[in-house]
C-alpha positions as CSV (number, residue, x, y, z in Angstrom):
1,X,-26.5,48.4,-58.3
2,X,-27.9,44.9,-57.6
3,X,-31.3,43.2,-58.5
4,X,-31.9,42.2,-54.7
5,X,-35.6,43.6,-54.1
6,X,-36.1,45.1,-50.4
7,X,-33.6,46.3,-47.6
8,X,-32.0,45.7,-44.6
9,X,-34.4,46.0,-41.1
10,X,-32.1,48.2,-38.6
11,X,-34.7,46.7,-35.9
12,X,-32.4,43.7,-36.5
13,X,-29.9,44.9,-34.8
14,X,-31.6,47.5,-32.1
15,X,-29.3,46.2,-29.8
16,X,-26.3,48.2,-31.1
17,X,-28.9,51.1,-30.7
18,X,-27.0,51.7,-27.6
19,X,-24.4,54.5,-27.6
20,X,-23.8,56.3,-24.6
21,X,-26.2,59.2,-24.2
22,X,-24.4,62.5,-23.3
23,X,-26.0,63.6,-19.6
24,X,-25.4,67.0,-18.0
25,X,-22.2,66.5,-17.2
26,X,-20.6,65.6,-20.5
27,X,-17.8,68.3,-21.3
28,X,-17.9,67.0,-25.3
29,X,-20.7,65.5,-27.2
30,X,-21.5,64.2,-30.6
31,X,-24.8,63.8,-32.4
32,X,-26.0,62.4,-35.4
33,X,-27.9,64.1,-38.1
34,X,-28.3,61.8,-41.0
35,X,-25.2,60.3,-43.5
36,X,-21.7,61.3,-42.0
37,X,-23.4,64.8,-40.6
38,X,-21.9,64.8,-36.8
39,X,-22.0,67.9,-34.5
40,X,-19.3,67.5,-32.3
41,X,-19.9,70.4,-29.5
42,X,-18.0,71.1,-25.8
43,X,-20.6,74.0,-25.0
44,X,-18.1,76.8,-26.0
45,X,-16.6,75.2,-29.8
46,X,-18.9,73.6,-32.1
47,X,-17.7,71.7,-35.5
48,X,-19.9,70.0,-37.9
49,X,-18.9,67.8,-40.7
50,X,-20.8,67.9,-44.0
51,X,-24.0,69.3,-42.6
52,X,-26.3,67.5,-45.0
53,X,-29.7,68.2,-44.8
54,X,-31.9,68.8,-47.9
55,X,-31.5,64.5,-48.8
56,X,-33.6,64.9,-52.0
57,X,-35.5,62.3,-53.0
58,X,-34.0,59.5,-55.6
59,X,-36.2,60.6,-58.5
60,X,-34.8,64.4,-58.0
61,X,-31.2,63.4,-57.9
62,X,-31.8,61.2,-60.7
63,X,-33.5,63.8,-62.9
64,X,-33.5,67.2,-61.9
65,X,-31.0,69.5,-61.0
66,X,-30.4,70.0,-57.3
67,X,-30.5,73.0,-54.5
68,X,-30.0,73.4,-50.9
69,X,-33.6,73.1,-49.5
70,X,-33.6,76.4,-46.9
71,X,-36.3,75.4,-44.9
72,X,-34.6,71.9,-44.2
73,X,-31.3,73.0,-43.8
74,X,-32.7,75.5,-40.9
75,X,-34.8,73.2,-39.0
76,X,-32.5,70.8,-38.5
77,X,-29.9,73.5,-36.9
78,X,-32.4,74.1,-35.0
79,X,-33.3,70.8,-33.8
80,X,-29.3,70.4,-33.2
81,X,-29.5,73.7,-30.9
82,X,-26.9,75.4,-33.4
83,X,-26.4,79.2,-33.8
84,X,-23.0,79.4,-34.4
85,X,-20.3,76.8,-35.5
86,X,-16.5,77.3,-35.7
87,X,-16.1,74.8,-38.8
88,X,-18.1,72.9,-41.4
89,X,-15.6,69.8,-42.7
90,X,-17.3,68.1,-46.0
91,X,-15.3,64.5,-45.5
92,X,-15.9,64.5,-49.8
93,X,-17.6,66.8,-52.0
94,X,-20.3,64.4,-53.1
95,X,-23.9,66.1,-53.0
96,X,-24.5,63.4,-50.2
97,X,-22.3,64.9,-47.5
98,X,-21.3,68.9,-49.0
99,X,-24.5,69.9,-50.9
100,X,-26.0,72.3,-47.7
101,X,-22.2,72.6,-46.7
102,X,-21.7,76.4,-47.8
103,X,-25.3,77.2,-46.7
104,X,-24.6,76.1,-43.2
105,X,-21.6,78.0,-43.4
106,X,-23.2,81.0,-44.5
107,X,-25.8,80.3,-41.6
108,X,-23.6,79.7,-38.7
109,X,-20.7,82.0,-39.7
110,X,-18.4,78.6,-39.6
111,X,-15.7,78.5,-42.0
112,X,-15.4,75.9,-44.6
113,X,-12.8,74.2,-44.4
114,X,-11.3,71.5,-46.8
115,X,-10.0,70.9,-50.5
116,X,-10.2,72.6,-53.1
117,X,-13.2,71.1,-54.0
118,X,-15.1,72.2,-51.1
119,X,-13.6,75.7,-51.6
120,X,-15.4,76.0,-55.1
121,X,-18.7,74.9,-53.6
122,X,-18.4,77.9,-51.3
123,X,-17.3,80.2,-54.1
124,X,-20.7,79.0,-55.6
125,X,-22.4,79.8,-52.7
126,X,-21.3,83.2,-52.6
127,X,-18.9,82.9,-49.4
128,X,-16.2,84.9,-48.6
129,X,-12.9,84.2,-49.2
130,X,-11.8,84.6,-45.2
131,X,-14.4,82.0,-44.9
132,X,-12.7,79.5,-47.1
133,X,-10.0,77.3,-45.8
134,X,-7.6,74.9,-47.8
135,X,-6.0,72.4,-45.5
136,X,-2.4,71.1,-45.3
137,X,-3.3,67.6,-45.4
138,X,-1.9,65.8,-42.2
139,X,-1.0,69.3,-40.7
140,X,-3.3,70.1,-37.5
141,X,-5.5,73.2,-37.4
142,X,-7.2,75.1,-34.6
143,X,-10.2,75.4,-34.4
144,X,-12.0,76.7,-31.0
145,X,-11.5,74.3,-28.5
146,X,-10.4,71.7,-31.1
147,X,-7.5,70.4,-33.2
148,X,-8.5,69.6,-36.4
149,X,-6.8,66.8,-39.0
150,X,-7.0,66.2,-42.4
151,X,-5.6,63.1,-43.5
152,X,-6.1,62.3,-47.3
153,X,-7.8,59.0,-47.9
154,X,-10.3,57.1,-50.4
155,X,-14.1,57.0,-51.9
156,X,-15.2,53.4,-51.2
157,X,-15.5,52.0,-54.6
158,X,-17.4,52.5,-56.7
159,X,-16.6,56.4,-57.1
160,X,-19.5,56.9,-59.5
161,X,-18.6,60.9,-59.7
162,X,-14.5,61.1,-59.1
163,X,-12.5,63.8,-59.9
164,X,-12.2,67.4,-58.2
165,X,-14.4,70.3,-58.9
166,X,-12.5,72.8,-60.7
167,X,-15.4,75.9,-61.4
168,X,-17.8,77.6,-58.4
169,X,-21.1,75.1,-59.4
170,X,-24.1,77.6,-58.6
171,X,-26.9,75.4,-57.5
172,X,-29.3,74.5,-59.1
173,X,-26.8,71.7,-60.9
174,X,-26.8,68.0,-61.6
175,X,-25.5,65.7,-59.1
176,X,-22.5,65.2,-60.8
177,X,-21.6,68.6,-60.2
178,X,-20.4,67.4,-56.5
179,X,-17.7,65.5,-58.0
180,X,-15.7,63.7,-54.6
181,X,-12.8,66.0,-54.8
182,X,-10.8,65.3,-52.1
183,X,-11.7,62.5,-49.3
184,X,-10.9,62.7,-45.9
185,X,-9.9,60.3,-42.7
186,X,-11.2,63.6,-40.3
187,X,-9.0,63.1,-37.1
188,X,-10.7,65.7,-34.1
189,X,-8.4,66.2,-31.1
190,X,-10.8,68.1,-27.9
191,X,-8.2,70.2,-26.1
192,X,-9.7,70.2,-22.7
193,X,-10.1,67.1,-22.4
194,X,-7.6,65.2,-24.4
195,X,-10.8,63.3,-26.4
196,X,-10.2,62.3,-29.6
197,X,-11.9,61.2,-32.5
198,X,-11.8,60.0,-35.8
199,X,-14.5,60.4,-38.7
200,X,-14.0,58.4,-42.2
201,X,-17.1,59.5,-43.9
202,X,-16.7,57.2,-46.9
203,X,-15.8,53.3,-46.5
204,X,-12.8,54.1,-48.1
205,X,-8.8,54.3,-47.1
206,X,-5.3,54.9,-47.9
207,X,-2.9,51.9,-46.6
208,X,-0.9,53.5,-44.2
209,X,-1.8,56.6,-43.9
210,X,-3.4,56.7,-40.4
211,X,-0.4,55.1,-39.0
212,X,1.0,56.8,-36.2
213,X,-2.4,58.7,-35.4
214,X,-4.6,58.2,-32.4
215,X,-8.5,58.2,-31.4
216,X,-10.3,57.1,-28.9
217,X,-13.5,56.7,-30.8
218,X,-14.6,55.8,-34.8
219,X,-17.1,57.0,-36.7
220,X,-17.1,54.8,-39.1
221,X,-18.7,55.6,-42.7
222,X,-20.1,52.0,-44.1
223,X,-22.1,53.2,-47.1
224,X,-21.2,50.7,-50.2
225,X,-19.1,48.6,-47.6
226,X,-21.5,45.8,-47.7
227,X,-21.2,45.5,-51.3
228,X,-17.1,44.8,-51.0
229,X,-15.5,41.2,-50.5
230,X,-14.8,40.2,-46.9
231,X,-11.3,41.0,-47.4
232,X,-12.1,44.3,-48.1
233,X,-13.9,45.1,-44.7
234,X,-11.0,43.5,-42.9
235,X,-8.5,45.6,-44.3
236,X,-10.8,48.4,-44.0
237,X,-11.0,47.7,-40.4
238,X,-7.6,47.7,-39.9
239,X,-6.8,51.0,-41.8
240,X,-9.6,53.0,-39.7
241,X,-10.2,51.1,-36.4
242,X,-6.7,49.0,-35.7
243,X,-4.3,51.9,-36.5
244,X,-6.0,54.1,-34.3
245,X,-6.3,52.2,-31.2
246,X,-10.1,52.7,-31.2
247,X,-12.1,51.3,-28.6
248,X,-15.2,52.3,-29.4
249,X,-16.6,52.4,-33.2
250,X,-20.3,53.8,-34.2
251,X,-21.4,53.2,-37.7
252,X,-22.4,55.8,-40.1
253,X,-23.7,56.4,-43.6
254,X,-26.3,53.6,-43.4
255,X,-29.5,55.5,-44.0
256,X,-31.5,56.1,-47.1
257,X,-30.5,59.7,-47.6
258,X,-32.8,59.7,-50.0
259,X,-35.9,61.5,-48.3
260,X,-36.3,63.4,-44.3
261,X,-34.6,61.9,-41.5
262,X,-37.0,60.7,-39.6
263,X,-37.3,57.7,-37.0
264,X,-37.2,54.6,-37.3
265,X,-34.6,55.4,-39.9
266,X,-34.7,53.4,-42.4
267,X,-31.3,51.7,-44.0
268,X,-30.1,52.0,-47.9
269,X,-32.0,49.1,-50.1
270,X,-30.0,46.2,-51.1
271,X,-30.1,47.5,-55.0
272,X,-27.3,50.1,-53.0
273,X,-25.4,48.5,-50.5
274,X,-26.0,45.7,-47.5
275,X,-25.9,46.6,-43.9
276,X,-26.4,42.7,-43.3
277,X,-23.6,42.0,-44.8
278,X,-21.7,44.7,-43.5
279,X,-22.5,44.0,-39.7
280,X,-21.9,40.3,-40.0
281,X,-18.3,41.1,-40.7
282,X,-17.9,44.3,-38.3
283,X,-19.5,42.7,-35.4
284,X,-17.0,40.0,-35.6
285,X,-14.2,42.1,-36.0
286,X,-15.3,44.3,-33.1
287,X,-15.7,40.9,-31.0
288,X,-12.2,40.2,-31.6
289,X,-10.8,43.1,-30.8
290,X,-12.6,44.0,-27.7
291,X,-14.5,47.1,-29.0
292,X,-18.0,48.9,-28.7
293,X,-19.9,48.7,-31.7
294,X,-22.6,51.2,-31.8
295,X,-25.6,52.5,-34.7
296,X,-26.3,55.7,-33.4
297,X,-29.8,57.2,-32.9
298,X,-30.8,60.6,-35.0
299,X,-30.6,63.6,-32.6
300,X,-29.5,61.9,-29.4
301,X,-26.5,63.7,-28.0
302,X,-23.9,61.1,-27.2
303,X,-20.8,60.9,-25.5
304,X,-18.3,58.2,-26.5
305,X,-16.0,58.5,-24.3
306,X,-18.4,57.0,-21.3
């Protein structure tokens, strides 16, 4: 953490405030709940990655020990419109994306699917074992409409709780409990209509490893990124953006996760990372290369492929 006082105004940049809103005639949309928490929803298949929703407050991760908050975890469904999901995908196991991940689970009837690491959190919850999935890394799955791929990649540095969860943690626990485990690039393929996607929930990569793969849009997990040299970004860019042919990119994991969604959201304080920093180097790449480069609004059903 830094000794920089304050944080980053995202009214600076309300023009990248500008996704393309999902309209009646959208066959897939995405929304954004917060972190790297996306529903991603055709009408008939629904997926949801991390489904984080509790965002306890600093003091409470700091000094308590944590637990789903119920109430939270089942307004927001319901603000999303969500009864029933065929997947939740924790990109990490870090109490910031896969803390409410077995609750929503249990809530939705959504299998959770994952590491092994994720698999112990829903053992901890109490889930069933057919509701538990361990994932071939790089092997596609099926899921409803959708084809979903894992594709092993990196916790932006710092990791400041690495390592894999190896026992069911039974909330309430510290937040080190939700050690990263395993971290994913999450690559969603939409059947129907041939729409692809790619989510990297942490600003973090392999070299190489999405070689080959394809997605029409990015979502695009920046939390710490600001913190990193300029090299860092580039490279970063490359990895999740270049080597997918992306033309369009929407930045996630910007928000101060530490309290209620709520709007206008509020960015991450400089002590933790530095959107500034983070969209000086972004927005240039993105010039270059000809893409859309979006901050998505909480709530607003989009469709990226407008």
């Amino acid at each position: 953490m830094r000794l920089k006082l304050g944080r980053p105004n995202p009214a600076d940049y309300r023009r990248y405030f500008d996704q393309p809103q999902a309209t009646s005639q959208s066959p897939l949309t995405v929304t954004w709940a917060g972190v790297t928490t996306l529903l991603v929803d055709d009408g008939q298949s629904a997926l949801l990655t991390d489904g984080f929703f509790s965002r306890p407050g600093l003091l409470t991760v700091a000094l308590r020990k944590l637990a789903p908050s119920l109430p939270r975890v089942d307004g927001c469904l319901a603000r999303l419109g969500v009864e029933r999901l065929e997947a939740v995908l924790p990109v990490h196991t870090h109490f910031d994306h896969a803390m409410d991940s077995a609750v929503v689970a249990q809530r939705t009837g959504a299998k959770l699917v994952g590491g092994t690491s994720a698999v112990q959190l829903g053992r901890g919850a109490g889930l069933p074992e057919d509701q538990l999935v361990v994932v071939t890394p790089g092997e596609p799955m099926s899921l409803g409409t959708f084809h979903v791929t894992l594709v092993v990649g990196n916790h932006c540095p710092p990791d400041r709780f690495p390592g894999a969860i190896t026992d069911p943690p039974v909330p309430p626990v510290r937040a080190s409990a939700y050690r990263c485990g395993e971290a994913w690039s999450t690559l969603i393929h939409h059947r129907p209509t041939d729409g692809r996607l790619l989510v990297v929930g942490s600003a973090g990569f392999v070299p190489g490893a999405l070689r080959g793969q394809r997605a029409d849009v990015v979502y695009l997990g920046v939390g710490q990124l600001g913190l990193q040299p300029e090299r860092y970004l580039r490279d970063y860019w490359d990895e999740a953006v270049r080597a997918v042919g992306a033309r369009r990119v929407v930045l996630v994991h910007w928000d101060d996760f530490f309290g209620p969604l709520r709007e206008p959201v509020r960015a991450l304080p400089y002590a933790g990372d530095d959107l500034d920093a983070s969209m000086r180097v972004l927005a240039r790449l993105a010039t270059e290369d000809g893409v859309a480069l979006h901050l998505p609004t909480p709530w607003e059903r989009a469709d990226p492929w407008i």
